[in-house]
N, C-alpha and C positions, 0 to 999 in steps of 0.2 A: 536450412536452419534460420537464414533471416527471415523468411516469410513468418516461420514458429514465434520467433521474438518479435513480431508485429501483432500478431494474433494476442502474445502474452500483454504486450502495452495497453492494449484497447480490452483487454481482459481487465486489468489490474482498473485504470479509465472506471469501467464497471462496476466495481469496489466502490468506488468513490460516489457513483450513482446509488446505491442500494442504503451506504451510508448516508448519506444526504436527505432520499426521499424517506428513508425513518427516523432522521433528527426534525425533518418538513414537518409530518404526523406528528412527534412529540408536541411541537412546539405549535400547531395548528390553534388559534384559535387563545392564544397565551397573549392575556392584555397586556398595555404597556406600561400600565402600574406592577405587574407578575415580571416584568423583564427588569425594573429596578430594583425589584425584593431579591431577587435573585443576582443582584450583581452584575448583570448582563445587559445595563443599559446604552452602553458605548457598540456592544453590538447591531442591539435591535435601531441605533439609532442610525449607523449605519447601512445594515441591512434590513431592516426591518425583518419579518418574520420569516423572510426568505432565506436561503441555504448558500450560503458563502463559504467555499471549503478552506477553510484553516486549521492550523495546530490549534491542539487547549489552552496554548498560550497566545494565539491570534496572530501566528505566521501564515499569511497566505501562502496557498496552492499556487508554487508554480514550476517553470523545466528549472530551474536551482535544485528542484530535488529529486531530479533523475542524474543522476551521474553514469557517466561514461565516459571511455579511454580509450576508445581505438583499441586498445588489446584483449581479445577472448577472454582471457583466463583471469585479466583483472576483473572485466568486464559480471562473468560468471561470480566469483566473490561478491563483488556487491550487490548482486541480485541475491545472493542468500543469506546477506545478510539484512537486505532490505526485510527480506521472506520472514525473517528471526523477529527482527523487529516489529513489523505490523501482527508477527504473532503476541506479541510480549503486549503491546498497545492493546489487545483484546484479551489478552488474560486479566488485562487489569480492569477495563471494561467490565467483563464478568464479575470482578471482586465487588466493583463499585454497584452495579444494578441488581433490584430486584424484581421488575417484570418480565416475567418469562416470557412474553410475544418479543422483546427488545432481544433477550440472553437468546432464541432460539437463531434470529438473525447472526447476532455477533458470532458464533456456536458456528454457521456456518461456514461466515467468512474468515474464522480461525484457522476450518478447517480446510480450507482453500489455500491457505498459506503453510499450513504442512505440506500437504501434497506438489504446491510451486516448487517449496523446500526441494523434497526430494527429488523435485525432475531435475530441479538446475545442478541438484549435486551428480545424479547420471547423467545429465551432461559434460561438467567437467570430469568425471570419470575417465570417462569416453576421450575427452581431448587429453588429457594426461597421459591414458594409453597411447594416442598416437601420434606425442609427443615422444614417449619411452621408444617406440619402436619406428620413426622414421622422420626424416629432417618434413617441417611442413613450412610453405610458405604462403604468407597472407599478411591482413591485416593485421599487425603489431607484431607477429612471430616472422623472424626471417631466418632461416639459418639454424634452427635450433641444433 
């Protein structure tokens, strides 16, 4: 299963790739008079036209926002709740855009975050069952 949540990291890593190089394309080619009409000059000034991954409110990308516990089953919640939220983050997305070449990307990476959804939730299934039916011992559960 660790190997699967290293796979999943460098998955999600991906996410952040796909988003990037089609904010890249948006902005390709966007003067830097176009970036103070827009309100975005503090960016461009810092980054210029390049792709700096931050919140819409300018929190940079960084391990602050992976969380983890040492314990499975916390561990498993907050990966689906991550999952809920970067789905919500692209719902809105959707509300906000009308070019369908941008909505077909977002479209997909939504729907990669349902399907995360539901893996991590059959995982903790899975650990909860065999929590109910036998004492496990590991990392953060001892004893149950």
């Amino acid at each position: 299963m660790r190997f699967d949540l290293y796979l999943h990291g460098a998955y999600e890593l991906g996410h952040l790739e796909i988003v990037g190089t089609l904010v890249k394309q948006l902005c390709d080619g966007t003067a830097p008079d176009e970036w103070k009409q827009l309100g975005s000059w503090e960016y461009y000034a810092d980054n210029g036209a390049s792709v700096f991954p931050q919140s819409s409110q300018g929190m940079p990308f960084n391990a602050a926002s992976i969380a983890v516990t040492g314990d499975p089953l916390t561990n498993l919640y907050e990966n689906l709740a991550a999952e809920q939220k970067a789905r919500a983050v692209y719902d809105n997305i959707l509300r906000l855009s009308d070019d369908p070449d941008v909505n077909e990307v977002i479209k997909f990476l939504r729907q990669r975050e349902v399907t995360h959804f539901q893996r991590f939730g059959e995982a903790l299934n899975k650990m909860q069952s065999k929590l109910n039916h036998k004492k496990i011992t590991g990392i953060g559960i001892k004893n149950c």
